[in-house]
N, C-alpha and C positions, 0 to 999 in steps of 0.2 A: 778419769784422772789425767792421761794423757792428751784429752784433748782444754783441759782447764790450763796444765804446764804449755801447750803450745800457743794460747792469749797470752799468757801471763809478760813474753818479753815484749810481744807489738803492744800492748797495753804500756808497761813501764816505762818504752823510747817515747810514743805518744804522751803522756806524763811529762817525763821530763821537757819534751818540746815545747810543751805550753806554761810548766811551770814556772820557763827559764825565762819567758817574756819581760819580765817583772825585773831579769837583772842588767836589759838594756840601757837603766837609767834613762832621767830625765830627758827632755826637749828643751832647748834655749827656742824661746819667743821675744821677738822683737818689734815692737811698736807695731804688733800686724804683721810682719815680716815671714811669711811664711811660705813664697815662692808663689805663691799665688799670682796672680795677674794682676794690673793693678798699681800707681804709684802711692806709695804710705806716706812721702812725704819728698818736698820740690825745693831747691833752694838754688836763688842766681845772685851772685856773687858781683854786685858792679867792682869798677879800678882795681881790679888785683893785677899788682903783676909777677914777674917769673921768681922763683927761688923765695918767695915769701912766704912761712906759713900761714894759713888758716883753717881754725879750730872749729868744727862743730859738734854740738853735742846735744842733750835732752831727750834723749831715746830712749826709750825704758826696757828695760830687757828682763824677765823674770823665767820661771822653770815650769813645766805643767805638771809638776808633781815633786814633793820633796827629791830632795838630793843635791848634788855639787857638779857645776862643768866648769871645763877650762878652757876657754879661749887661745885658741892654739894661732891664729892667722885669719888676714883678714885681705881680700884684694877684691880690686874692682870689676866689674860685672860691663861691661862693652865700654871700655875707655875710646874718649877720641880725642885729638891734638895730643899738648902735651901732657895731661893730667897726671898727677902721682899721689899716693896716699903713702904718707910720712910714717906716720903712725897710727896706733887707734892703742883706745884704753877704755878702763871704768872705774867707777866708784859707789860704792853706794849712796843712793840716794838718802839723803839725810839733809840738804837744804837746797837753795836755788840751783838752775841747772845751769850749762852753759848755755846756751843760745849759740852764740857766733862771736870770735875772735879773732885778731892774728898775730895771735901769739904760738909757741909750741903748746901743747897739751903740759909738760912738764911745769910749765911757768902758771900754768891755770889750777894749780892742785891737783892734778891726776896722775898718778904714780905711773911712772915707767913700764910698767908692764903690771897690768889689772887683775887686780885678787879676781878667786873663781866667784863666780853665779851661785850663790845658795839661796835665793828668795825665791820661793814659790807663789806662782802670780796670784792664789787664793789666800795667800797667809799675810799679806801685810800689802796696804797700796802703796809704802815706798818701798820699788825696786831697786835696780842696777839700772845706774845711768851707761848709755855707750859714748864715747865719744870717738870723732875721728880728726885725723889732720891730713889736710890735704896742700897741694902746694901744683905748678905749672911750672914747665922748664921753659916753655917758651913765651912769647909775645903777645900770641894768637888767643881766641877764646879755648877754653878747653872744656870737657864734661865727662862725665860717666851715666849711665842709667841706674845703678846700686853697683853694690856690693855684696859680692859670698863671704860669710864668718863660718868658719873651720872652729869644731871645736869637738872636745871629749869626752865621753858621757860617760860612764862604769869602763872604763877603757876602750871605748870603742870611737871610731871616730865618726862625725856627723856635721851635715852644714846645712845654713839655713840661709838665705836669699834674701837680704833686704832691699826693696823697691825705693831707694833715695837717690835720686835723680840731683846733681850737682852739676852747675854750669859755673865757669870763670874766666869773668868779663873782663878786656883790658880795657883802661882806664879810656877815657873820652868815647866811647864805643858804645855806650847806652842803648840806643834805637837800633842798630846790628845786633846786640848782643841779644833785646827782646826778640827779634825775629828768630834770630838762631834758637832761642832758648823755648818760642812758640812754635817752630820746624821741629824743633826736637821733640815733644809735647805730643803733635798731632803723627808723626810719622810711629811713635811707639803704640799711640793707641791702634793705628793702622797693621799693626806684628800681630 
């Protein structure tokens, strides 16, 4: 009997450790965006210039398993010149996405700060769309390689790494801006 009571507590902590797995809550997934290696998606921005918004969007985001996250913050992943990310939001997907704008996110339909993530990527093929806003304080070309999304799962905090590689062009700079935008391209695959 005494040696049955001395399993019984490593037994019940072991238990609980595996049983509790299950209350980490879901995963936010991101168009592939999973820190992996790898860009999921490239976009170069000809004639923008400083202090202007523009909007991108069409990212699907959905969960790897029922549940709810909330997107707490959102910042860029190797900024260079002056790039800034304005804002970022979602919505559900329910019709066309944005593509590309340069308007704010608020002027496009996207609520000021984005309801949570409940669509689990198995349960319906329309997700959460991501959108972001980005903008340049200076003159110069500007980029990022992605962006980290901070976000919270059964209270726990988690982030996930999307590979969207963002370049923006100043206006008349076309052929500059390709090379910069093909330098940047080959030097990441070279990391």
């Amino acid at each position: 009997m005494r040696a049955l009571t001395r399993l019984i507590p490593p037994m019940a902590v072991v238990t609980a450790l595996t049983s509790g797995c299950g209350a980490f809550g879901p995963h936010l997934i991101v168009a592939g965006g999973s820190g992996a290696d790898g860009t999921d998606a490239e976009v170069a921005l000809p004639g923008t210039v400083a202090h202007r918004p523009y909007s991108l969007g069409g990212w699907d985001m959905c969960l790897d398993r029922p549940g709810s996250v909330t997107i707490t913050k959102v910042e860029l992943i190797k900024p260079y010149n002056d790039i800034v990310l304005q804002a970022f939001s979602s919505r559900p997907h329910t019709g066309p996405m944005l593509g590309m704008a340069d308007k704010p996110l608020t002027e496009l339909g996207f609520p000021s700060r984005g309801p949570a993530v409940t669509i689990a990527c198995e349960e319906s093929p329309l997700h959460t769309e991501l959108a972001l806003q980005y903008a340049k304080t200076g003159d110069a070309a500007a980029g990022a390689e992605g962006v980290r999304i901070t976000y919270t799962s059964a209270g726990r905090r988690r982030t996930v790494d999307f590979n969207l590689r963002v370049l923006l062009c100043p206006p008349g700079d076309t052929e500059r801006c390709r090379e910069a935008y093909e330098e940047l391209h080959t030097s990441s695959d070279d990391d």
